[in-house]
C-alpha positions as CSV (number, residue, x, y, z in Angstrom):
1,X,66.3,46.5,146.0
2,X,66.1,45.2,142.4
3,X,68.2,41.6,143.0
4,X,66.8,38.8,143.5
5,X,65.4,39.5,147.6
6,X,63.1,36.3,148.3
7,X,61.1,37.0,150.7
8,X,60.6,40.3,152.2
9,X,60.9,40.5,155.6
10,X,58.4,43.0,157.3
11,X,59.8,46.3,158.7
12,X,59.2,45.1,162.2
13,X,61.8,41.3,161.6
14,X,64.1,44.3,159.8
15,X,64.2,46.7,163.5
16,X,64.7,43.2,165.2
17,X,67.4,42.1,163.1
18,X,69.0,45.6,163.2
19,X,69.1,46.1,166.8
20,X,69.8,42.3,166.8
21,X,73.5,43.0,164.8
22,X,74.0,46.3,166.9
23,X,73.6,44.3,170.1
24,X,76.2,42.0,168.9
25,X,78.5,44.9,167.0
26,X,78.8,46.1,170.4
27,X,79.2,43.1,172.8
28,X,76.2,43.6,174.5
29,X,75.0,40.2,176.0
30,X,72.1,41.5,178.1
31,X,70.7,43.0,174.5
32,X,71.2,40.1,172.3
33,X,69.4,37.9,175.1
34,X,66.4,40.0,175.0
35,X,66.4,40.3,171.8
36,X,66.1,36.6,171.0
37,X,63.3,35.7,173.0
38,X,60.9,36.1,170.5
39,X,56.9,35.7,171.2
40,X,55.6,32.3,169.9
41,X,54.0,33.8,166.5
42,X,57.2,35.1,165.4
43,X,60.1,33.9,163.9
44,X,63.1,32.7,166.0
45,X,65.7,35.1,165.7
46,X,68.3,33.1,163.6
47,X,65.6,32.7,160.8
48,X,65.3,36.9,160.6
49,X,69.0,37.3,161.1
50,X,69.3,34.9,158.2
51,X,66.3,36.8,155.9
52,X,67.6,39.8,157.1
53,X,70.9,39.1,156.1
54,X,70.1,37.9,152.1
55,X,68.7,40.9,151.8
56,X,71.6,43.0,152.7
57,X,73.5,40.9,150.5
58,X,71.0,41.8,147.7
59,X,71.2,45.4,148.2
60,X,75.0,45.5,148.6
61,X,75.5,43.4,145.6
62,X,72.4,45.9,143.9
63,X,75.0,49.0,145.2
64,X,78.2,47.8,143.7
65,X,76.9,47.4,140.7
66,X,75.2,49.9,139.9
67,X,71.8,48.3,139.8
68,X,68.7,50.6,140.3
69,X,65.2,51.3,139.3
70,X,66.4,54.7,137.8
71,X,68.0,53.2,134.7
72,X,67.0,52.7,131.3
73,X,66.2,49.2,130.2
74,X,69.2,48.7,128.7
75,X,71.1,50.1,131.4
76,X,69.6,47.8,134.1
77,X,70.2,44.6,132.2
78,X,73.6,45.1,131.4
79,X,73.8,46.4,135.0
80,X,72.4,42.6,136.2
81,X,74.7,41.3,133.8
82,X,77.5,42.7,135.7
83,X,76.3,41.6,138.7
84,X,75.6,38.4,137.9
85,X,79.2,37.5,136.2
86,X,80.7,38.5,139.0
87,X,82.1,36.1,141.6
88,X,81.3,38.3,144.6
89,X,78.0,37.6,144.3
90,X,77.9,33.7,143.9
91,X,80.1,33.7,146.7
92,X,77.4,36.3,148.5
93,X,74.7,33.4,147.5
94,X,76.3,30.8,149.4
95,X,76.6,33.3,152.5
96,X,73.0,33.5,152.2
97,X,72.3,30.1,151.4
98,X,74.6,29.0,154.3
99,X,73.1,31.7,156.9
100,X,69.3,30.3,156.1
101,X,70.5,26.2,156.2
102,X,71.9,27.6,159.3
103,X,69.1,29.2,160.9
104,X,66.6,26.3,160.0
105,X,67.9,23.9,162.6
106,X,70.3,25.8,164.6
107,X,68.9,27.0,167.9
108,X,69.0,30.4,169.7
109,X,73.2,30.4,170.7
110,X,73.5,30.8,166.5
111,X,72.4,34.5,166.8
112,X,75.5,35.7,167.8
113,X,77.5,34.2,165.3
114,X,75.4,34.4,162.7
115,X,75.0,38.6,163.4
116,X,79.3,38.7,163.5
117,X,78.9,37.1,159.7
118,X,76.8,39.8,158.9
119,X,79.4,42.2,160.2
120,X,82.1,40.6,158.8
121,X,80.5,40.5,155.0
122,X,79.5,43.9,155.1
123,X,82.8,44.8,156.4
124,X,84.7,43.0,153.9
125,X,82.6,43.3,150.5
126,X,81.9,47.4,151.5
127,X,85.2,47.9,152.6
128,X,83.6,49.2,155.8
129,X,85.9,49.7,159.2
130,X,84.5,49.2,162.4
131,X,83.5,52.9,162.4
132,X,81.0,52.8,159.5
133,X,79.0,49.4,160.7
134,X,76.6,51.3,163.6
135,X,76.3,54.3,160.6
136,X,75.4,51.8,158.5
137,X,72.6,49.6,160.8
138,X,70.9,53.2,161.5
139,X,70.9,54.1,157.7
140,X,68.9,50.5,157.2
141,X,66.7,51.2,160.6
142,X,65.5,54.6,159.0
143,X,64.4,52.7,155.8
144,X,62.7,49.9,157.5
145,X,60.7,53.1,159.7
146,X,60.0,54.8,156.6
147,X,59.0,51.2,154.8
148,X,56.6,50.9,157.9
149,X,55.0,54.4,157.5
150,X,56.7,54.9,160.6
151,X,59.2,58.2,160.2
């Protein structure tokens, strides 16, 4: 992703946060509770879902307007200049800025919701129907496997 990402999360947060969504896509209580309970040295689950899902932002945002490491100078800033004028992606910032005030002093019943906003924004700014979301989640699984030297 060329935006503006923050923090990376490490392939590991991005499988949680993946299967995390998935659990959620699909209704799957039992998943999403053991998928919460997270060891003490990691992260609480709303703070990844919340990392996780600026960084989806970024990348849809990247996707839409045609930002990418495989243009020219020129090309790339008049590619961010797009991007940035663009109200989509202020609106996209607050998500994300929302999402992480969210997650810093919510507790572990935010999950849910805060996965179904992740749904719901990818849904609405791709223009994705239910069918494409689980298509989706595995295309970003397979690039957090390959980020891990994993596939």
């Amino acid at each position: 992703m060329t935006g503006d990402d923050g923090d990376r999360l490490p392939p590991d947060e991005v499988l949680a946060a993946i299967a995390y969504v998935e659990a959620a896509f699909r209704g799957d209580r039992d998943a999403q509770r053991a998928l919460v309970h997270r060891d003490e040295d990691e992260r609480p689950m709303p703070v990844v879902l919340a990392a996780f899902a600026q960084q989806v932002i970024s990348a849809l945002m990247d996707t839409v307007h045609g930002v990418g490491d495989d243009l020219s100078p020129p090309e790339l800033a008049a590619a961010r200049a797009r991007r940035e004028a663009d109200v989509t992606v202020r609106v996209s910032a607050v998500l994300s800025a929302t999402l992480a005030a969210w997650a810093a002093g919510s507790d572990e019943r935010a999950s849910d919701a805060m996965a179904h906003s992740v749904i719901a924004y990818v849904q609405a700014v791709g223009a994705a129907p239910n069918d494409d979301v689980l298509p989706l989640l595995a295309r970003l699984r397979a690039a957090a496997l390959r980020a891990a030297g994993r596939s």
